[in-house]
C-alpha positions in Angstrom: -3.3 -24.3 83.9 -7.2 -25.6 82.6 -9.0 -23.4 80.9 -10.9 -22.4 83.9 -8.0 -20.8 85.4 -7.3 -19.2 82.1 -10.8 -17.6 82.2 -10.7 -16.7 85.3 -6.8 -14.8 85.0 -8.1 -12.9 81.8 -11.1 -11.4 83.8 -8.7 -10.0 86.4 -10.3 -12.5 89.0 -7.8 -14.3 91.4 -6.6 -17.1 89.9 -7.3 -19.7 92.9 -11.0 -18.8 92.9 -12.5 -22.2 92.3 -14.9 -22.5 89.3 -17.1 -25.3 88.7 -17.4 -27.1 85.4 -18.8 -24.7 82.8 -19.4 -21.9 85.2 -19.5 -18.6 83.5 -18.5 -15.3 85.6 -21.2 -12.5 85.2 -19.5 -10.1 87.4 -16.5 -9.4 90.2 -16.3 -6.8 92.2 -14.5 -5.6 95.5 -15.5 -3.7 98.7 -15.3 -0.2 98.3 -12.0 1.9 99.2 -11.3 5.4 99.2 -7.4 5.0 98.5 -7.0 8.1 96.8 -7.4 10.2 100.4 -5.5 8.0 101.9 -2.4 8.2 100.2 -2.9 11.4 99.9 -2.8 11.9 103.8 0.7 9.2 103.8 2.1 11.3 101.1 1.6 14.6 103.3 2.8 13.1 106.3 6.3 11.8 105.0 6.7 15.4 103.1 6.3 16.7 106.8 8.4 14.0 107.7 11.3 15.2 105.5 10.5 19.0 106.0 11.5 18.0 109.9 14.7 15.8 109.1 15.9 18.6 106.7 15.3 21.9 109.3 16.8 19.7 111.9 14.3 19.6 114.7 15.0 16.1 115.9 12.2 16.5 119.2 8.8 16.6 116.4 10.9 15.0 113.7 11.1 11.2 115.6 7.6 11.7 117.0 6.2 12.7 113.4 9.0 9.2 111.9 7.0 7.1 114.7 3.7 8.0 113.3 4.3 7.9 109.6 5.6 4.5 109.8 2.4 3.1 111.8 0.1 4.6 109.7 2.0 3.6 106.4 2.1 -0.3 107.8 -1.5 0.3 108.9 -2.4 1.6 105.6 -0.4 -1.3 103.5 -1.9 -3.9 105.8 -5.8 -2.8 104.9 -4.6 -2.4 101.5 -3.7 -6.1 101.3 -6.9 -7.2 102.9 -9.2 -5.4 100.6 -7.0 -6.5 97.2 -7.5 -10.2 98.4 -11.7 -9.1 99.1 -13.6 -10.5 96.1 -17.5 -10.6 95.5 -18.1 -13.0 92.4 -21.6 -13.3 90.5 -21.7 -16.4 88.8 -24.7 -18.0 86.1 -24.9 -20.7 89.5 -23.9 -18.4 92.4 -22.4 -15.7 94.4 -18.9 -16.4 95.8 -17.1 -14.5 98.6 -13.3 -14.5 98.7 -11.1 -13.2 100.8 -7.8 -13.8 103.0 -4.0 -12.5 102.3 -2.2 -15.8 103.4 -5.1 -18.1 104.3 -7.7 -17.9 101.8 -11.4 -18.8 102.4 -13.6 -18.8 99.5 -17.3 -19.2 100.3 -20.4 -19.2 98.0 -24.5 -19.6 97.9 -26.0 -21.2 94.9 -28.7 -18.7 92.7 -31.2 -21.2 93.0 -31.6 -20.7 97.1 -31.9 -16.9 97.2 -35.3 -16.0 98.5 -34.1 -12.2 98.3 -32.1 -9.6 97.3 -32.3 -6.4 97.9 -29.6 -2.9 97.5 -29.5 -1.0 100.0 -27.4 2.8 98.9 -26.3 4.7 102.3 -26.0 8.3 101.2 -23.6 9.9 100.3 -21.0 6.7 100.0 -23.6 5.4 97.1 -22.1 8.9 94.7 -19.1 7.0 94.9 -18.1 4.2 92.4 -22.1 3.1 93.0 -21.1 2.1 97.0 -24.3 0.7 97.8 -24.8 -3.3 100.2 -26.4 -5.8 98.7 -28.7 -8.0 101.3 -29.6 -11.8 100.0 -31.8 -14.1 101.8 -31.9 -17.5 101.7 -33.4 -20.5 103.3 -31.6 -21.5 105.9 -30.3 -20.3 110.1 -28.3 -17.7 109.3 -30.7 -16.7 106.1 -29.3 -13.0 105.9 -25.7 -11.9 104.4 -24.8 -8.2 103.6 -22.5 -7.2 101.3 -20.8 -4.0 101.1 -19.3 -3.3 97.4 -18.4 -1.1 94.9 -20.6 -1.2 91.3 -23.6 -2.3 93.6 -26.2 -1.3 91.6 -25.1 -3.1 88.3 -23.9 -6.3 91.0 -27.8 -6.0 92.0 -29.2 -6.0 88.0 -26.9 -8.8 87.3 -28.0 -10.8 90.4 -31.7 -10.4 89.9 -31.3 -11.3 86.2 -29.5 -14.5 87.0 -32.2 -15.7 89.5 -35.3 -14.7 87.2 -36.8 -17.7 85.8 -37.1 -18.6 82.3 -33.7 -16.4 81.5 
């Protein structure tokens, strides 16, 4: 392991997000998820689930089994997909990564952002600071949105590292 990867462990980032020499991360963040009502809702379900099995009703009781089990698998899946969803602010650029099996790890250097704005949809923005981040740069496809939690400080943090003469 380089002391990169070190780093990059410690901060709770993946450890196969690709640094540059000397790169220093600012920030990391993920999209936001509301996991909380979620299991709740599973945890419901397969307490129905065993209400059924134990009172013997096998009709609702395989119907109720058949639904539990797609929306736990449903549920696991997503979670898995948004643990492997990383936005990274770095002192030289922003880097998306994502992917479960096949990872893809894209970036945009600071230095050709045009813009960046925060955009905070009510009412997700009350939660954990929900709000997208829009930068533009030069370029065809100049416009990239990104929907995270901690926005607002991901926003400060960004417009910091592309002020000149920081």
């Amino acid at each position: 392991m380089t002391a990169d990867t070190d780093r990059v462990g410690s901060l709770g980032i993946p450890n196969d997000v690709v640094l540059e020499p000397a790169e220093r991360v600012i920030l990391a963040t993920k999209p936001l998820a509301l996991w909380l009502p979620v299991t709740i809702v599973l945890l419901a379900l397969w307490i129905a689930v065993l209400s059924f099995w134990s009172s013997g009703s096998t009709g609702a009781f395989s119907a109720l089994v058949l639904i539990a089990v797609a929306l736990t698998v449903v549920s696991v899946a997503a979670w898995l997909r948004w643990r492997a969803r990383w936005y990274i602010l770095t002192d030289r650029r922003i880097i998306t990564r994502a992917g479960i099996l096949n990872r893809v790890q894209s970036a945009i250097l600071l230095e050709r952002l045009q813009d960046v704005t925060l955009e905070r949809p009510f009412p997700l923005s009350a939660l954990r600071g929900y709000g997208v981040v829009v930068i533009e740069s030069a370029g065809e496809h100049s416009e990239e949105r990104i929907p995270m939690e901690h926005a607002d400080v991901f926003h400060r943090e960004l417009t910091q590292a592309i002020t000149p003469g920081r």
